[in-house]
C-alpha positions in Angstrom: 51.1 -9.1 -71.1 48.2 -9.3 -73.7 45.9 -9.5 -71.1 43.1 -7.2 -71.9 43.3 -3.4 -73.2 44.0 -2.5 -77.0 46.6 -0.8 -78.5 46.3 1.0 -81.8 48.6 2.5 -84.6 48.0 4.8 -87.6 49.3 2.4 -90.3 50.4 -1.5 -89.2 53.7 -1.0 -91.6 54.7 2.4 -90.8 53.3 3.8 -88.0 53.6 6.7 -86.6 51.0 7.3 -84.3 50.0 4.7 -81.4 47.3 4.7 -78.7 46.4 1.8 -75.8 43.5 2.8 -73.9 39.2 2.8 -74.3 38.8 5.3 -71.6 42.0 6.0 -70.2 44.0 7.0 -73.4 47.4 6.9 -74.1 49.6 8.2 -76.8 52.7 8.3 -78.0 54.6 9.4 -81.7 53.7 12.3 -83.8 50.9 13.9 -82.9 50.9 16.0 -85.5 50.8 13.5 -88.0 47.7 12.3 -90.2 47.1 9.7 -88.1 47.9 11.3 -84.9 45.2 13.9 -85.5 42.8 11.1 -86.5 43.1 9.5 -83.0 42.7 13.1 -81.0 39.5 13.5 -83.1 38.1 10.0 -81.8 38.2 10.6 -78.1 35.4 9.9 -77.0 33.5 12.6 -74.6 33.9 12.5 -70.8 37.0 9.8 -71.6 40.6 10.4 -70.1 43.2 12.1 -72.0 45.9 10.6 -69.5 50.0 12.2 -69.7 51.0 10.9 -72.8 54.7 11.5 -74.9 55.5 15.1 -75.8 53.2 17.3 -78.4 50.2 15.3 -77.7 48.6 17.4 -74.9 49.5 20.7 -77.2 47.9 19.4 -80.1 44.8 18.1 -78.4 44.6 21.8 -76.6 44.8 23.3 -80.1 42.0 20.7 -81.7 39.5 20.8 -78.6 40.1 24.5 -77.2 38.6 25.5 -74.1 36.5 22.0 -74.8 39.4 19.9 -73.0 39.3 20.3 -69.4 42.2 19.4 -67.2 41.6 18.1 -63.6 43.9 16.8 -60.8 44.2 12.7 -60.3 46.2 12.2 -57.2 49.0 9.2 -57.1 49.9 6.5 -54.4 52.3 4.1 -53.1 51.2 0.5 -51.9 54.5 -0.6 -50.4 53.5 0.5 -46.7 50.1 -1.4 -46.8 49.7 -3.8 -43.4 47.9 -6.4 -44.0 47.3 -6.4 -40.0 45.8 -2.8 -40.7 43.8 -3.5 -43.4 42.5 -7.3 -41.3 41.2 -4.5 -38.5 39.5 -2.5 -40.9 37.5 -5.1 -42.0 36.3 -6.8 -38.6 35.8 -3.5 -37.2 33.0 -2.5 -40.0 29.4 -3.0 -39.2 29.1 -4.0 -42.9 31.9 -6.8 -42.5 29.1 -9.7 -42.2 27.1 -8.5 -45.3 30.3 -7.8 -47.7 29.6 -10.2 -50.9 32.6 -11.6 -53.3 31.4 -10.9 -56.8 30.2 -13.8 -58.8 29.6 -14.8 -62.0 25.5 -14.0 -61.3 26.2 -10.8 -59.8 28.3 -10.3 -63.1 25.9 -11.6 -65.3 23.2 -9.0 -62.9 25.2 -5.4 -64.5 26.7 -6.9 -67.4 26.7 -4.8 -70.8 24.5 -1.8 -68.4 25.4 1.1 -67.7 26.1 0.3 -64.0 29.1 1.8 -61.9 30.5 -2.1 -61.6 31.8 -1.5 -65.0 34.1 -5.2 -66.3 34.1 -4.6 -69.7 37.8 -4.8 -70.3 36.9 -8.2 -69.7 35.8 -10.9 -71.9 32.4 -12.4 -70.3 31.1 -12.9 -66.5 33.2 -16.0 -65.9 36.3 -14.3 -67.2 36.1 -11.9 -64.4 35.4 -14.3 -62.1 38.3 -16.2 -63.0 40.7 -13.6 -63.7 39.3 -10.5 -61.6 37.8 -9.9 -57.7 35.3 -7.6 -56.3 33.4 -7.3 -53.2 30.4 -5.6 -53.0 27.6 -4.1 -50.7 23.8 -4.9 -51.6 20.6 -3.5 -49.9 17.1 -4.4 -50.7 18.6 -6.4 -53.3 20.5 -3.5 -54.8 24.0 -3.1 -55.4 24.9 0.3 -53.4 28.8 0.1 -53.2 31.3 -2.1 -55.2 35.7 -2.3 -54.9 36.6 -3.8 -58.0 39.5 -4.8 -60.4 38.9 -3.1 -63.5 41.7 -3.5 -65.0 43.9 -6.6 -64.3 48.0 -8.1 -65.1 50.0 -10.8 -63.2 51.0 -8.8 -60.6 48.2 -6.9 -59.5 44.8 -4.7 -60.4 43.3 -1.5 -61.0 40.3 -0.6 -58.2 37.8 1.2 -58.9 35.4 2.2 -56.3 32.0 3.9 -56.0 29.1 4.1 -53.7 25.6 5.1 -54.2 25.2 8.8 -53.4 22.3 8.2 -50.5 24.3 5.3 -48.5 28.2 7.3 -48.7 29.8 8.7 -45.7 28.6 5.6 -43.7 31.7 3.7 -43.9 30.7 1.2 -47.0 33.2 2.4 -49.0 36.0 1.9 -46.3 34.5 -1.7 -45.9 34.7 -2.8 -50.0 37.9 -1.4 -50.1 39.2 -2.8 -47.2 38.2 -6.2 -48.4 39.6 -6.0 -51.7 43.1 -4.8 -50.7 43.2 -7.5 -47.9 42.7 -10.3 -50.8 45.4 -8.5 -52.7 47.4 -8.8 -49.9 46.7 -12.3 -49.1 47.5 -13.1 -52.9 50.5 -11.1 -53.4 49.6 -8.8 -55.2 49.6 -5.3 -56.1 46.4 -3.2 -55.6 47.2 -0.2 -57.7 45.2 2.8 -56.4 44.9 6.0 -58.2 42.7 9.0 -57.0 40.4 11.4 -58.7 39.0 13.4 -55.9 39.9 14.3 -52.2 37.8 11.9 -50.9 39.0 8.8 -52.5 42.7 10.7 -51.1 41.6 10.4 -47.8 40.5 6.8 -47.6 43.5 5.8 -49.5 45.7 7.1 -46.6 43.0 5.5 -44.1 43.9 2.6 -45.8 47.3 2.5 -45.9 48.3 3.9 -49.1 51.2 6.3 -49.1 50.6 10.0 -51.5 53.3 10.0 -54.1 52.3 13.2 -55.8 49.4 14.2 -58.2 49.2 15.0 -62.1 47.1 16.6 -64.5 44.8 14.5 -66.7 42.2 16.1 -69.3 38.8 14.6 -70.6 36.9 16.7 -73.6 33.2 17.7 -73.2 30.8 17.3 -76.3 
């Protein structure tokens, strides 16, 4: 939709290589090619080499080695979401009173740190504001848990999630998310949620979400 995101080729006249991605990466052509081996070379460490067209997770095995790990990420369906369901989980939370929409202040608070409420795919503060929505949990004037689009189209988001380390297993993760997927809901649209880890598994299905399978992504370390 030309949204946000970038998408890259090898040569603009005859390409034959082609990424989109920053850190989710996608690719797709020859991977063997000049440019194709170019593109394997600038993944950036720690950054997701996500299923891509055929040949591509061969060649990056052959120029990273034992250097490219491979994980699980874990897949799900919003189609059963209840907006009744997802209503109770947020009157029920002790943290429902003191869940904050994210503004352009908060925004302007973490932007261009290195902060887990990570919006750079957008263009400025007010551009997530405007385009984007997040709800987040502060204490002591510290932001401790966030449920946010990071990635946006017409039809729905990307959340991302995260809690401080000290405050999880509390139930503030339950309450951000639960927010954020009852706007969604409220606004027709899609909350797209993808899982790296068993515990973002289990409150997907406490929220609704329906497990559709996993696959294997790879990142490479330095």
């Amino acid at each position: 939709e030309g949204q946000m995101g970038k998408a890259y080729v090898d040569d603009l006249e005859n390409p034959c290589a082609y990424k989109i991605g920053g850190f989710f990466n996608y690719f797709a052509g020859d991977a063997t090619s000049e440019g194709g081996q170019q593109m394997l070379k600038e993944i950036k460490p720690w950054s997701l080499f996500m299923p891509s067209s055929p040949g591509w997770l061969e060649a990056g095995k052959t120029m990273y080695g034992e250097r490219l790990v491979s994980f699980d990420r874990y897949s799900f369906s919003s189609e059963c979401l209840s907006l009744a369901h997802v209503q109770k989980l947020c009157s029920d939370s002790k943290f429902a009173a003191e869940m904050k929409r994210m503004d352009i202040p908060l925004i302007e608070r973490v932007w261009g740190r290195d902060h887990f409420i990570d919006v750079s795919d957008f263009e400025s503060p007010s551009d997530f504001v405007a385009r984007g929505i997040g709800y987040c949990f502060e204490k002591h004037g510290e932001i401790i848990g966030a449920a946010f689009s990071s990635l946006v189209c017409s039809s729905g988001i990307e959340i991302s999630l995260f809690v401080s380390e000290d405050y999880r297993r509390q139930g503030i993760a339950t309450a951000v998310s639960a927010h954020l997927v009852r706007w969604c809901l409220e606004n027709n649209m899609d909350p797209h949620w993808d899982a790296a880890n068993p515990e973002s598994c289990r409150l997907a299905e406490k929220l609704g979400y329906i497990s559709i399978g996993k696959y294997q992504a790879h990142y490479p370390k330095p």
